[in-house]
N, C-alpha and C positions, 0 to 999 in steps of 0.2 A: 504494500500500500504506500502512493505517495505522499510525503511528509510536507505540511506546511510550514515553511518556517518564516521569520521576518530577518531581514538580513541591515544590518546598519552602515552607515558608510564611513563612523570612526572620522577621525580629523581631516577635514579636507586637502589639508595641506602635506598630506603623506601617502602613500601607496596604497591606502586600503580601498579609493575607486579601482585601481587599476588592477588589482587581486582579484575584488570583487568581478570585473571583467571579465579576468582570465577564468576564473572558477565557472562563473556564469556559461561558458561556453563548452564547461569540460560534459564529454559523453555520462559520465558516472553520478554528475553533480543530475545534470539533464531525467536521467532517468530513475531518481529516487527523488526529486522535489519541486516545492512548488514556490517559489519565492515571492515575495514583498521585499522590494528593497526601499529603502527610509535613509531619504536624506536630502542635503540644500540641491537648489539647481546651481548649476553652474562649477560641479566638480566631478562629470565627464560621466554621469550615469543616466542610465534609462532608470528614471524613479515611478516606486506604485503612490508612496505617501513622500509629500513633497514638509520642510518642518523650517526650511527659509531659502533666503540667498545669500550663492557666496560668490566675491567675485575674486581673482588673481591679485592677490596685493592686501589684500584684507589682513586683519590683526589680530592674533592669537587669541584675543579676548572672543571674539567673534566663530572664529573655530570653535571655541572651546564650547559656545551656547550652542551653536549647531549640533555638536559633536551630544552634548548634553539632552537636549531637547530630540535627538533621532532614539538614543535610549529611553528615555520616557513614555515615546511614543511606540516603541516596540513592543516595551512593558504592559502598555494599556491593550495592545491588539493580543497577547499571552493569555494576559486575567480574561479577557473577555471572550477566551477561546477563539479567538478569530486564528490566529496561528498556534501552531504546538510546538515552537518552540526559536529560541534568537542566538543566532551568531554573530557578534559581532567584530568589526574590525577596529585596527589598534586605534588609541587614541592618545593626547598628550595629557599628561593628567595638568602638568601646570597652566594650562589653556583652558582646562575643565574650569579650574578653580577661580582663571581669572574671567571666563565665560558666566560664573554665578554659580558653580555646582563645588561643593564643598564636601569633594569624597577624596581620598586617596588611588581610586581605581577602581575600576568597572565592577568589582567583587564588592565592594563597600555599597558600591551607589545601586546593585541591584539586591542585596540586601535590604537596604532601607526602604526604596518604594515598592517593598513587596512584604515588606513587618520579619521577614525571613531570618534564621540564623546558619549564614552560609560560610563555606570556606572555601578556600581555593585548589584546586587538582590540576596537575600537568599530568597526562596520558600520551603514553608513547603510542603510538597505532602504526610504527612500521613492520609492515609483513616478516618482516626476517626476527621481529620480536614477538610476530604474534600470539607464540607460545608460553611466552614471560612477559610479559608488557610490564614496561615500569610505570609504576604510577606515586605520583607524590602530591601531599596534604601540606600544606603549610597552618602549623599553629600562630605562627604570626603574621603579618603580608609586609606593608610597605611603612615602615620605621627604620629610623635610624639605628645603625648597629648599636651604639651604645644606649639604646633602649629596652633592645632585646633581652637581655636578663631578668631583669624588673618584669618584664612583659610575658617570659615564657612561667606562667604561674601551674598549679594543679587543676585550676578551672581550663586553664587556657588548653592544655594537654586534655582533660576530659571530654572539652567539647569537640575539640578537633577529632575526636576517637569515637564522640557518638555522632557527629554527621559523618564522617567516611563511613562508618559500619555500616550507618544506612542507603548512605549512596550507594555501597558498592552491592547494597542486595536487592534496591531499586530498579540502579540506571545499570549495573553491571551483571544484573543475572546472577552473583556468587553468592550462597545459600550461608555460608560461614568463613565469614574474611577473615584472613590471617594480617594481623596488623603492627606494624613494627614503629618503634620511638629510635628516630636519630638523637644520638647525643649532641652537647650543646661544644664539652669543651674537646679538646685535641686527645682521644684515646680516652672519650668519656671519663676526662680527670684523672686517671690513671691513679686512683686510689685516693683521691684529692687532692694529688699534688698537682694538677693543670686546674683545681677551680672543683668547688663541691656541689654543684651548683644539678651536678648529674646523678650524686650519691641521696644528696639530701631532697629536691626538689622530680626530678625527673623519673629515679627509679619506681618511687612512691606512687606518684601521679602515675605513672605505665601499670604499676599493679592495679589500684585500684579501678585503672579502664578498661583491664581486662587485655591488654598489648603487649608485647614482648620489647622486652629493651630498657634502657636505653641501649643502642648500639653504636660503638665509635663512627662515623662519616667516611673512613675512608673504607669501609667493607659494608655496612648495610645495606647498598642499595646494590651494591653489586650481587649481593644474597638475594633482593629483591627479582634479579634480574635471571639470576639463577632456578627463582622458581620457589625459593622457601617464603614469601612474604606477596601478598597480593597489593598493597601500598605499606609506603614508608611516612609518618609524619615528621616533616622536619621542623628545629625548632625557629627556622628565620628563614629568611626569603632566599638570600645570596646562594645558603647550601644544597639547601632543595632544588631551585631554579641552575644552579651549577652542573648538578646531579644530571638532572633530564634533560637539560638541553647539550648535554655532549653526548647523550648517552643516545639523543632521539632528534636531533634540531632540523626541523622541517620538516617534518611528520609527527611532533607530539601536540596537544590540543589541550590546551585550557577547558575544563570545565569548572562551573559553579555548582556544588554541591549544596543541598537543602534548599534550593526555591522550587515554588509549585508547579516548575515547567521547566524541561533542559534551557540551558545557555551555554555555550561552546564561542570558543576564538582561535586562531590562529599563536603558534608560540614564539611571536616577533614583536617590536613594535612600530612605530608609525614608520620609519627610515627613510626622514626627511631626507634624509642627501644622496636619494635615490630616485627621490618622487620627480615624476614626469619623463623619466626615460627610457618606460619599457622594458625594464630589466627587472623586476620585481618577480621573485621567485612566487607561486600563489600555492604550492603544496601545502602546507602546512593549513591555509585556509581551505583548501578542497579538502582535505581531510576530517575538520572541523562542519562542514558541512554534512560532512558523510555520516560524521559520528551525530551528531543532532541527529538526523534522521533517524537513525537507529536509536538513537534512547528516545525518540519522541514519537516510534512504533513500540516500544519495550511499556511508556507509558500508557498508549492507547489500548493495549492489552491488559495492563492493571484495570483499566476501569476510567482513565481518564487523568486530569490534574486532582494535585491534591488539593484542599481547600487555599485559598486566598486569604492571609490575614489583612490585608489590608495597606496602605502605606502609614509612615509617620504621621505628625501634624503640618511640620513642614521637612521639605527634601532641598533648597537651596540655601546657598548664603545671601543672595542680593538679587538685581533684577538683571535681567539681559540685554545687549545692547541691542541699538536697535533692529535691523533689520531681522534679527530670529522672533520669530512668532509667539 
């Protein structure tokens, strides 16, 4: 059955029209989906839902409300079952922020207008791993390293461990996830001499989630990769994101775990200093298309979305400039 999805067009000022293009025209993309694409005119696409304009020369600020306002608008067609489900393409988050949206990343901001408690998942999906796919949780996203300690708490490990479980028996079919904690410091402190941080904080928190670990960084995901662990949660962005994009770069896929409908991306970001010359690799987003489709036939056979909580009270910092709608 073909999947509907809404597709976004991410910052204009970056590669994700011209991804979008190339995906658009791929045979595999063609014959599993049915697109809505969402975004400004004037950044080189055949649009379904048009959300402003944009034209050549325009100011970050302005990207960013577009960029903003294409997600909102995907969101609303999700809840309201019009599509089953959004991929989106990259965007710049400091453009987001100065556009009026006051998230750190597209995992923050669909969170929020959905009341959701989501994390973030890089999934490798290339064929030659199909048999071990690596997949990585991130308990923290996008902070500063010297935040990350303070930050990777017992809540923060717990939760991360109850949305992956249920993702992965959701969106992944796997009946009992085998799930592993990366350690924080070099050889998981090595008895507390690199930092206790994994003795006192980390091991604790992985028992009482029911997770194996903590396990030092430079061997867990490669265990993972091996076949003994179906995702790894990492405790911060850099390691996790290290991890799978050498292990999978241009075939692994962002997904957002725990909203009421798949979301999927591409594992790159906007690369501006590419944009406009055709050379933009689009695997990674044909893949991410692919994968949507399949968790958004894996959900039409559960029975549907899960319920809608609702969004916040409010979801911006300020207003938008003018030309975004």
């Amino acid at each position: 059955m073909r999947a509907r999805l809404a597709v976004t067009a991410g910052d204009p000022r970056g590669i994700g029209p011209e991804i979008i293009r190339k995906a658009l025209g791929d045979p595999r993309v063609a014959g599993r989906c049915d697109i809505t694409v969402i975004g400004p005119t004037g950044a080189g696409l055949e649009l379904d839902e048009v959300v402003g304009e944009w034209r050549t020369g325009d100011g970050s600020d302005l990207a960013g409300a577009l960029s903003g306002a294409a997600i909102e608008r995907a969101v609303a067609l999700a809840v309201a079952g019009e599509v089953q489900g959004i991929v989106t393409a990259p965007i710049d988050k400091a453009a987001l922020l100065a556009g009026g949206f006051d998230y750190p990343g597209h995992t923050e901001m669909l969170g929020a207008l959905t009341g959701s408690e989501v994390a973030m998942m890089l999934a490798s999906t290339d064929a030659g791993a199909a048999k071990n796919p690596l997949r990585v949780v991130l308990a923290t996203t996008h902070l500063p390293l010297r935040d990350v300690p303070a930050a990777v708490t017992p809540d923060a490990v717990a939760r991360a461990a109850r949305i992956t479980r249920a993702g992965l028996i959701e969106w992944f079919s796997i009946a009992e996830p085998r799930i592993a904690l990366c350690a924080l410091n070099p050889h998981g402190g090595d008895g507390r001499r690199f930092g206790a941080e994994d003795e006192d904080v980390l091991a604790p928190a992985a028992r009482a989630a029911g997770i194996a670990g903590p396990y030092p960084a430079d061997t867990v995901f490669v265990r993972a990769m091996r076949g003994e662990f179906d995702a790894v949660i990492a405790p911060y962005h850099d390691i996790g994101m290290t991890a799978i994009k050498v292990a999978s770069f241009g075939s692994a896929v962002n997904v957002t775990l725990g909203l009421p409908f798949p979301r999927t991306s591409p594992d790159h970001g906007t690369a501006m200093d590419i944009a406009g010359r055709d050379s933009a690799d689009p695997s990674s987003f044909i893949q991410a298309l692919l994968l949507c489709a399949t968790l958004a036939d894996r959900a039409r056979k559960r029975g549907g979305h899960r319920e809608y909580a609702g969004p916040p009270p409010a979801t911006r910092s300020g207003g938008r400039p003018s030309r975004a709608p």
